[in-house]
C-alpha positions as a Markdown table, in Angstrom:
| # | Residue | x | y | z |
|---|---|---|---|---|
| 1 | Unk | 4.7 | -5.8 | 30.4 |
| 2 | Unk | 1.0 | -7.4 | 30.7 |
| 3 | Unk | -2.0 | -5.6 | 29.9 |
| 4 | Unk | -5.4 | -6.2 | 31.2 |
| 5 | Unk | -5.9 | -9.2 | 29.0 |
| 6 | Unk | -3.0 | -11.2 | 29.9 |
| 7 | Unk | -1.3 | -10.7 | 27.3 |
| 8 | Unk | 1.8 | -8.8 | 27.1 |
| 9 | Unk | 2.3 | -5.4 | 25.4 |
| 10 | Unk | 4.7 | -7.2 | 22.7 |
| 11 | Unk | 2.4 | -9.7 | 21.8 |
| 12 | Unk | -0.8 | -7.8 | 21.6 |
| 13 | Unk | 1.3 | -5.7 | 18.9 |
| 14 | Unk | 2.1 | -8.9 | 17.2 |
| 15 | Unk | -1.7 | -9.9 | 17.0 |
| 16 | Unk | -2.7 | -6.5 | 15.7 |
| 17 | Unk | 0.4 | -7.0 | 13.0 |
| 18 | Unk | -0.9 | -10.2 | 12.1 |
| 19 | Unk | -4.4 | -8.8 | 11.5 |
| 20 | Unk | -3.2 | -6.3 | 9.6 |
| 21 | Unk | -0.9 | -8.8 | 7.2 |
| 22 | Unk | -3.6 | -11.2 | 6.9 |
| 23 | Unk | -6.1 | -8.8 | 5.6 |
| 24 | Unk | -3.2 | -7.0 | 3.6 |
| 25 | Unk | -2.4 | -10.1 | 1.6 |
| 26 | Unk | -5.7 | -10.3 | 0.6 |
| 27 | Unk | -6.2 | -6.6 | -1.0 |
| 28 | Unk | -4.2 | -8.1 | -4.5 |
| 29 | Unk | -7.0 | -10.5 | -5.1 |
| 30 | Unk | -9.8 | -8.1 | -4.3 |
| 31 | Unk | -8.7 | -5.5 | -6.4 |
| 32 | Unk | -8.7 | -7.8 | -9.5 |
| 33 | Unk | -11.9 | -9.0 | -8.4 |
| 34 | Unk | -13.3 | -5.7 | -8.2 |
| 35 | Unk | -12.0 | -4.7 | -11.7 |
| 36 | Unk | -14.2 | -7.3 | -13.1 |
| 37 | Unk | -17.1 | -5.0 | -12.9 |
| 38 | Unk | -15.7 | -1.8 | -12.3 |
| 39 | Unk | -13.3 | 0.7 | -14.2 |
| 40 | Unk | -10.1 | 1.4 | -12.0 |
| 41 | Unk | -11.5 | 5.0 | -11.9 |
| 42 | Unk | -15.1 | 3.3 | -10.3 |
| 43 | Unk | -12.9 | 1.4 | -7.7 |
| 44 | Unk | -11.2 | 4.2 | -6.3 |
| 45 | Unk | -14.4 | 6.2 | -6.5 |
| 46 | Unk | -16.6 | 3.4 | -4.6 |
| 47 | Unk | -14.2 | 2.1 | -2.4 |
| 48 | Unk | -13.1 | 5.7 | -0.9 |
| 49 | Unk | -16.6 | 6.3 | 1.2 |
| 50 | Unk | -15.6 | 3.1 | 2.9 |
| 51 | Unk | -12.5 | 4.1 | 3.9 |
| 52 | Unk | -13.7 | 7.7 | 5.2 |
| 53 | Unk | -16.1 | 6.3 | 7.1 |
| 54 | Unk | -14.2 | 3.6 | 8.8 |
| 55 | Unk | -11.2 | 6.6 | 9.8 |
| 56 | Unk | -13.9 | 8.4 | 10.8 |
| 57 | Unk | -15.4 | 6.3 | 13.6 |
| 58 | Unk | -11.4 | 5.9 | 14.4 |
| 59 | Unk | -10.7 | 9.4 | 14.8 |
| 60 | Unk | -14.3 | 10.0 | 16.6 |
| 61 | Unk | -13.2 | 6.9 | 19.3 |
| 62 | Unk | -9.6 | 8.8 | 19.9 |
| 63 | Unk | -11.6 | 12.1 | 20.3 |
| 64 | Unk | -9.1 | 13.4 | 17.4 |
| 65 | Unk | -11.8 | 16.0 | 15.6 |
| 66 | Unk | -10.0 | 19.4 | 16.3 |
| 67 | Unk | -6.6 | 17.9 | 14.9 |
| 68 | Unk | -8.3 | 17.2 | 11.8 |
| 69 | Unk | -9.8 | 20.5 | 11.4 |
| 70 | Unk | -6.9 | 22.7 | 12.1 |
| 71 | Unk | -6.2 | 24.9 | 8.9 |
| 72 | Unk | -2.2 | 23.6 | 8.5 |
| 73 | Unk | -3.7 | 20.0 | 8.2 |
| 74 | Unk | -6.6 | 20.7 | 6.1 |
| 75 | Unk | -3.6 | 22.3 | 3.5 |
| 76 | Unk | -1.2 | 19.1 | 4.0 |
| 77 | Unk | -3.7 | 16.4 | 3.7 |
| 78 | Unk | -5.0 | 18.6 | 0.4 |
| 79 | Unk | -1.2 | 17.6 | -1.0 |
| 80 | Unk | -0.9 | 14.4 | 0.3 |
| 81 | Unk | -4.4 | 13.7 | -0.9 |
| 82 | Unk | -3.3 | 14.2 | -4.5 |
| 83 | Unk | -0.6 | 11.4 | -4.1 |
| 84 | Unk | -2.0 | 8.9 | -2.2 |
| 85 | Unk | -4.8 | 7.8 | -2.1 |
| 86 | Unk | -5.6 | 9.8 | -5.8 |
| 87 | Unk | -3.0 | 9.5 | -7.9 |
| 88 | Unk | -1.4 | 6.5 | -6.1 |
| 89 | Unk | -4.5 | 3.9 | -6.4 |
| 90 | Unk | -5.5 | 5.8 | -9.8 |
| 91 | Unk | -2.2 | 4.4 | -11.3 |
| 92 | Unk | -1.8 | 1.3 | -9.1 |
| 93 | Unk | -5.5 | 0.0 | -10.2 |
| 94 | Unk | -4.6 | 0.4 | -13.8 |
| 95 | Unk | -1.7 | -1.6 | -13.1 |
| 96 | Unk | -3.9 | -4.1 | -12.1 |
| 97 | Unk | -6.8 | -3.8 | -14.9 |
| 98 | Unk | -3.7 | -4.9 | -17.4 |
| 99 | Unk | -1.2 | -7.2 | -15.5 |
| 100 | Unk | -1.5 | -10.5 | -13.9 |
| 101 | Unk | -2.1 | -10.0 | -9.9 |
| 102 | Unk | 1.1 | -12.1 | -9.4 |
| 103 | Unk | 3.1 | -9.3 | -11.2 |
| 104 | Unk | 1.7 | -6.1 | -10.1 |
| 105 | Unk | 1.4 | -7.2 | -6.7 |
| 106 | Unk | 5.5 | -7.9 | -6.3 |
| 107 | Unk | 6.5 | -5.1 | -8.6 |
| 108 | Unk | 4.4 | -2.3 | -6.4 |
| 109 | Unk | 6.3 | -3.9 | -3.3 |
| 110 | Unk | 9.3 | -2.3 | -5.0 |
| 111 | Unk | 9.0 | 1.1 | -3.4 |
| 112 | Unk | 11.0 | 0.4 | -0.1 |
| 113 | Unk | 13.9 | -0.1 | -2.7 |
| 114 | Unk | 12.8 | 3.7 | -4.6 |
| 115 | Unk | 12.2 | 5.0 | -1.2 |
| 116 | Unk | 16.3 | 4.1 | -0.3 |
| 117 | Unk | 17.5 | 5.8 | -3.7 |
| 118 | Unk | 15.1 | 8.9 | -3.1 |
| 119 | Unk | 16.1 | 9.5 | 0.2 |
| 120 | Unk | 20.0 | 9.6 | -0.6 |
| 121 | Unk | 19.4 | 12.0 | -3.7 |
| 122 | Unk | 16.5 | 14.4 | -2.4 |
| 123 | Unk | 17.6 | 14.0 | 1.5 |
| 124 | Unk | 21.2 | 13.4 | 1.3 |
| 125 | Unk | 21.0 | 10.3 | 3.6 |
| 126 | Unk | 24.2 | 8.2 | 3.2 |
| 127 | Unk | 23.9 | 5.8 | -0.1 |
| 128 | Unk | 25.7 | 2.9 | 1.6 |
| 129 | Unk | 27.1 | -0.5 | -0.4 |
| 130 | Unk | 24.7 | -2.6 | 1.2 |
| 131 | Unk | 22.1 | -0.4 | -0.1 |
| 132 | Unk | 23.6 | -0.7 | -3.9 |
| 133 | Unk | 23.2 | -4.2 | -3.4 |
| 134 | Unk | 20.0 | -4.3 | -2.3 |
| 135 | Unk | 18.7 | -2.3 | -5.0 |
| 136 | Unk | 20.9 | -4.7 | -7.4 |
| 137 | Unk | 19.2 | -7.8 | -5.6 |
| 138 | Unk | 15.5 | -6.5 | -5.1 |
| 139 | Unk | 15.6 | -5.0 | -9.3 |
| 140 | Unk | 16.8 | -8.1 | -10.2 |
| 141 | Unk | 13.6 | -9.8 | -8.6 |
| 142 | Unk | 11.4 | -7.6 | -10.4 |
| 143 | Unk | 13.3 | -8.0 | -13.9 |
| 144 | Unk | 12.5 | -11.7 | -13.2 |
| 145 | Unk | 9.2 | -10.8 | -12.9 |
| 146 | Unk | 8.3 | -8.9 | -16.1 |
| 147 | Unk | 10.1 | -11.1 | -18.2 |
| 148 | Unk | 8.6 | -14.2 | -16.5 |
| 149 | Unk | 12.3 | -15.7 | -16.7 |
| 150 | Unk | 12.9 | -15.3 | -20.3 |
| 151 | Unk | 15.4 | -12.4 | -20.7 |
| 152 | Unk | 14.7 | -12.4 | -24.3 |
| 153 | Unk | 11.0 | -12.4 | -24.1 |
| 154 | Unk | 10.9 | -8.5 | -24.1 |
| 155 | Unk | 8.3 | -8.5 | -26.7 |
| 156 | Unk | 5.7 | -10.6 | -24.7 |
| 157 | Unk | 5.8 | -8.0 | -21.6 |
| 158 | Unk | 3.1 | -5.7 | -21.4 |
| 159 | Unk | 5.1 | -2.8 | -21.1 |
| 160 | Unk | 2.1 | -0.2 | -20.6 |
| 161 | Unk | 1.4 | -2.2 | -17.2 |
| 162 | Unk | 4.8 | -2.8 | -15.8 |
| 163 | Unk | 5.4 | 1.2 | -16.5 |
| 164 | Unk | 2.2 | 1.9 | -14.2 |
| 165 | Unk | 3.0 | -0.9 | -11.5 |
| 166 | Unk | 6.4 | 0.9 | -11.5 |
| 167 | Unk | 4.9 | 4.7 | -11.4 |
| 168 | Unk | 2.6 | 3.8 | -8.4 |
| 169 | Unk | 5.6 | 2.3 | -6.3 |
| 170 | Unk | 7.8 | 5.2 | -7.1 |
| 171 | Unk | 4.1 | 7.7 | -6.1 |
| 172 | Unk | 3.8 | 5.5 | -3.0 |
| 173 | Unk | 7.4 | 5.8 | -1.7 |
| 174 | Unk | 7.2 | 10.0 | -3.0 |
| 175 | Unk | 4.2 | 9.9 | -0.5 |
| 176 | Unk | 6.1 | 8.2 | 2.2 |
| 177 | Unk | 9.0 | 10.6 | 1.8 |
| 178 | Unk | 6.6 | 13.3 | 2.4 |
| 179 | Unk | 4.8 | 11.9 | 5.3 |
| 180 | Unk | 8.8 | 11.9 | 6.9 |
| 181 | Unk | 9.0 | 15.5 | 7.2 |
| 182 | Unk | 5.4 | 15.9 | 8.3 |
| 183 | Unk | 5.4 | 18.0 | 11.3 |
| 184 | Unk | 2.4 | 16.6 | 12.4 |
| 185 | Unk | 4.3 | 13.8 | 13.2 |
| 186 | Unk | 4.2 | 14.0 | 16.4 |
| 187 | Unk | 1.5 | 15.8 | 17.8 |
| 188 | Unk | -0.9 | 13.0 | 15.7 |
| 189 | Unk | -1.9 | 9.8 | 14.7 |
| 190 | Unk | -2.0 | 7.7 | 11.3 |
| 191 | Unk | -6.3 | 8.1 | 11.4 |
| 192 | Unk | -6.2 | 11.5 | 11.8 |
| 193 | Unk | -3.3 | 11.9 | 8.7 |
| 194 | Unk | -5.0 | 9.1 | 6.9 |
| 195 | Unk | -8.8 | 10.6 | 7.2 |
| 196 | Unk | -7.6 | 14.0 | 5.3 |
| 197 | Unk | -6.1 | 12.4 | 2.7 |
| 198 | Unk | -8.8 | 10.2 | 2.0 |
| 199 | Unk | -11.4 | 12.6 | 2.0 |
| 200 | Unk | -9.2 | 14.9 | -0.1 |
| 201 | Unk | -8.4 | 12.1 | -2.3 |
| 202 | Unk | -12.1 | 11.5 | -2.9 |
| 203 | Unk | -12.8 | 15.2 | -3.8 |
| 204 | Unk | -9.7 | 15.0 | -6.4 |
| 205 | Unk | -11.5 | 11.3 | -7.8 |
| 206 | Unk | -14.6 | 13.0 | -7.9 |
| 207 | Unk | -13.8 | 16.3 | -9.9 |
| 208 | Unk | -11.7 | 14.2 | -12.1 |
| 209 | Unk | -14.6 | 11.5 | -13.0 |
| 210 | Unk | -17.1 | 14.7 | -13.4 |
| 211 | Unk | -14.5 | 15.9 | -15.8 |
| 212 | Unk | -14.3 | 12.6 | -17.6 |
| 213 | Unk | -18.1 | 12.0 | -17.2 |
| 214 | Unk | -17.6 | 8.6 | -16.3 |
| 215 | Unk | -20.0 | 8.3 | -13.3 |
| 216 | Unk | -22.0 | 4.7 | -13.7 |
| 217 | Unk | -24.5 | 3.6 | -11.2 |
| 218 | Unk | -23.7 | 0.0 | -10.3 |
| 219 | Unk | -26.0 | -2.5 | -8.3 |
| 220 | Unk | -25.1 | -3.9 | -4.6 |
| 221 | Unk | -23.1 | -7.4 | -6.1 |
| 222 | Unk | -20.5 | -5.0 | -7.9 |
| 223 | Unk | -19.6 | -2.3 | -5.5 |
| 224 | Unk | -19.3 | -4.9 | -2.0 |
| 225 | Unk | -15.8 | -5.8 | -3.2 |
| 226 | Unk | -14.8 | -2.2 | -3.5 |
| 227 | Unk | -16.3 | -1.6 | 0.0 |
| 228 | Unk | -14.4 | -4.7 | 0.9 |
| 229 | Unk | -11.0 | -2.5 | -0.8 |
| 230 | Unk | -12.0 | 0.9 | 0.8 |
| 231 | Unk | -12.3 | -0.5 | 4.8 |
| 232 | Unk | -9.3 | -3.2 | 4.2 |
| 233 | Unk | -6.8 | -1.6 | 2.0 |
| 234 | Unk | -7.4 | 2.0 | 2.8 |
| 235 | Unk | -8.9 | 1.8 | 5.9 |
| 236 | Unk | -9.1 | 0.4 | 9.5 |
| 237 | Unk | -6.2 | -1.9 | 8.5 |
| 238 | Unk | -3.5 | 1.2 | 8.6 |
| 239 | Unk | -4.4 | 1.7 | 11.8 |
| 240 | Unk | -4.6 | -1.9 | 12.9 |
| 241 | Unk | -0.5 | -1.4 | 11.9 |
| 242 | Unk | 0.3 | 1.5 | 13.9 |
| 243 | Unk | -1.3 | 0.3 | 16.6 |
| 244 | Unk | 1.0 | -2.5 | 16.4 |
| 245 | Unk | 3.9 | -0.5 | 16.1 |
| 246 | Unk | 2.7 | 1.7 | 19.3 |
| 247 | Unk | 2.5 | -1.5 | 21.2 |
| 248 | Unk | 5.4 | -3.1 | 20.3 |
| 249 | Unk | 8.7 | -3.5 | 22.4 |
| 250 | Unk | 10.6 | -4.9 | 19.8 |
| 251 | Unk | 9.7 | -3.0 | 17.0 |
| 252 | Unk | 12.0 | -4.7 | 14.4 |
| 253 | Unk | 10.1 | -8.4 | 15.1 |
| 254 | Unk | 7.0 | -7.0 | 14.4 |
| 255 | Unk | 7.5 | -4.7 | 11.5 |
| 256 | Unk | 9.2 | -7.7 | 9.6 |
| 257 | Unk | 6.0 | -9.7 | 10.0 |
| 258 | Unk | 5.0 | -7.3 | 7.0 |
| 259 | Unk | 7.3 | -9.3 | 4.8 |
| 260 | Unk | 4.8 | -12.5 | 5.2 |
| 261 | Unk | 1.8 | -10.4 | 3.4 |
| 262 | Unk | 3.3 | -10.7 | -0.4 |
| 263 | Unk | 3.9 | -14.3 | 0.3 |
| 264 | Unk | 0.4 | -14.8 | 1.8 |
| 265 | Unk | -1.2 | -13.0 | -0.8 |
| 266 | Unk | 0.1 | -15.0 | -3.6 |
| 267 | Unk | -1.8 | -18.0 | -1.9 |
| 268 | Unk | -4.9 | -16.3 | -2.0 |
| 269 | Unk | -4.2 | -14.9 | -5.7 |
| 270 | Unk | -4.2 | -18.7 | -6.4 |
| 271 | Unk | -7.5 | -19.8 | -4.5 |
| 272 | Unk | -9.5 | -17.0 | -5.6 |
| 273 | Unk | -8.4 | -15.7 | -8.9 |
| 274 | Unk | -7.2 | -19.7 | -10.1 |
| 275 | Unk | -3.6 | -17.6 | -11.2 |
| 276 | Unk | -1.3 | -20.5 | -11.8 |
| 277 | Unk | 2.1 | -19.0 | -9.9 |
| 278 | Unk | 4.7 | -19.1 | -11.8 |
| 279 | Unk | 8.4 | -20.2 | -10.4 |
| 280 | Unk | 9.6 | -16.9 | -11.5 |
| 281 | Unk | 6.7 | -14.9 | -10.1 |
| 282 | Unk | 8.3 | -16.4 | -7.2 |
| 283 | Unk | 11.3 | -16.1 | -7.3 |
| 284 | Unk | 11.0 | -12.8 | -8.3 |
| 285 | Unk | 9.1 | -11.9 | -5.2 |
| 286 | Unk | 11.7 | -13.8 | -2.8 |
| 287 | Unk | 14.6 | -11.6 | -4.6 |
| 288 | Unk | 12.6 | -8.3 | -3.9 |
| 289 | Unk | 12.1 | -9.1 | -0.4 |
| 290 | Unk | 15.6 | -10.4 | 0.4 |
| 291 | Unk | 16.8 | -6.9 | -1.0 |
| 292 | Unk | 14.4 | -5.2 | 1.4 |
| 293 | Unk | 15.5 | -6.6 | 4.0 |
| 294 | Unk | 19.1 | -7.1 | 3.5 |
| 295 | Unk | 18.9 | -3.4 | 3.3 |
| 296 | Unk | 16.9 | -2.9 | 5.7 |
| 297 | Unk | 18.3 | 0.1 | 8.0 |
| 298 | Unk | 16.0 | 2.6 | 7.7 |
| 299 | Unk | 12.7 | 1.6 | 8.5 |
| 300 | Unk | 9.6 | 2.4 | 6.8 |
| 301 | Unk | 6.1 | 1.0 | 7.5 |
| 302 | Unk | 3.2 | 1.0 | 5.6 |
| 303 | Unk | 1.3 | -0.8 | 2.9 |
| 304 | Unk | 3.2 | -3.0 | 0.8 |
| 305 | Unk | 0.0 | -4.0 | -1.7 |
């Protein structure tokens, strides 16, 4: 089918994918560039207004206001909230204020491979032998990765950061096993879900940095990169995805043009942070994805930073 442009419906959905991977891939480098100046608290707190705003003028062009503000949302996005973005970028920045980008990028990416074991325990979905060898393949990827390829160089991982790296994928895919049963579903879009939950994600960072009283004014220089985070991690890129997926005829081509974005992203980890990659950063990462996708039934889209 051609729209207006001339382009078909299929591949408009594959340009808005695109988008979406390209800017996604470079969200790794940002965040550790941001954390040069900020705490991982300041970078939530900073980069959330972006975000916010940039749903907002989505859900103002789709005319989407009253679905926000109907009282069964306000409570859901008040959960999800707390999960993601809160706790979820709370425990994912720390991951990245004491690991190497190249290892908490991959290691995060592991919660397609949670979100399979969590769904047969909490939802009873069938456990299948391709998915035991997926999670055997993609684990193995991201034991590569933590020991740097030196099975008996335990003692040189830094185990604090691999544990929060770990804890944010297995937030992340608790979020998306949420958002599976949410019964706005269908009667919404991902702005509308994705504007609660970042404006009651910034109320949670908020109350918890008055608690801690960590607030620190910061000059223009240090807080663009966390603008850059809030409108191209959190924000407008989301809904560059689902767009995407709305388009798309063949939805399985262009949801597996995600699996570019780690790969990408490890190029621009090595221009812009100078990270030498190491082969079993690498091969790490190719392990991981190779069990996603071998296993790769159920299909869940989102953010794989």
């Amino acid at each position: 089918m051609k729209t207006g442009s001339g382009l078909s419906a299929q591949n408009k959905a594959e340009l808005y994918a695109l988008s979406a991977v390209l800017l996604w891939s470079t969200v790794a480098s940002a965040f550790k560039i941001s954390l040069k100046a900020l705490t991982y608290e300041e970078l939530i707190f900073y980069s959330l207004p972006a975000s916010i705003i940039s749903l907002a003028a989505i859900v103002t062009s789709r005319k989407k206001w009253k679905e926000v503000l109907l009282p069964a949302g306000i409570c859901k996005s008040l959960l999800f909230g707390l999960l993601n973005p809160f706790l979820y970028y709370l425990i994912l920045f720390k991951a990245y204020e004491l690991l190497p980008a190249q290892q908490a990028q991959p290691l995060n990416y592991t919660w397609a491979i949670i979100l399979t074991i969590m769904s047969a325990v909490i939802l009873k979905q069938k456990f299948r032998i391709k998915d035991f060898i997926s999670v055997i393949i993609s684990f193995s990827g991201a034991l590569l990765i933590i020991t740097g390829g030196n099975l008996s160089g335990f003692k040189s991982v830094n185990t604090e950061g691999v544990l929060y790296a770990l804890s944010s994928a297995f937030i992340w895919a608790s979020y998306w096993l949420i958002s599976m049963i949410d019964s706005r579903k269908g009667s919404s879009d991902q702005a509308v879900r994705l504007f609660g939950c970042f404006l009651s994600g910034f109320i949670y960072i908020t109350i918890y940095m008055l608690a801690k009283g960590s607030f620190r004014l910061h000059g223009a220089a240090e807080i663009i990169p966390a603008l850059y985070v809030g409108i191209f991690e959190m924000g407008i890129t989301f809904y560059l995805w689902s767009k995407a997926i709305h388009l798309a005829e063949n939805t399985a081509r262009v949801s597996n043009l995600i699996f570019l974005s780690p790969f990408l992203s490890f190029i621009f980890i090595a221009l812009l942070l100078g990270e030498t990659i190491k082969a079993a950063s690498a091969a790490g990462l190719i392990l991981i994805t190779a069990g996603i996708i071998y296993g790769r039934s159920r299909k869940y889209k989102g953010s794989f930073t």
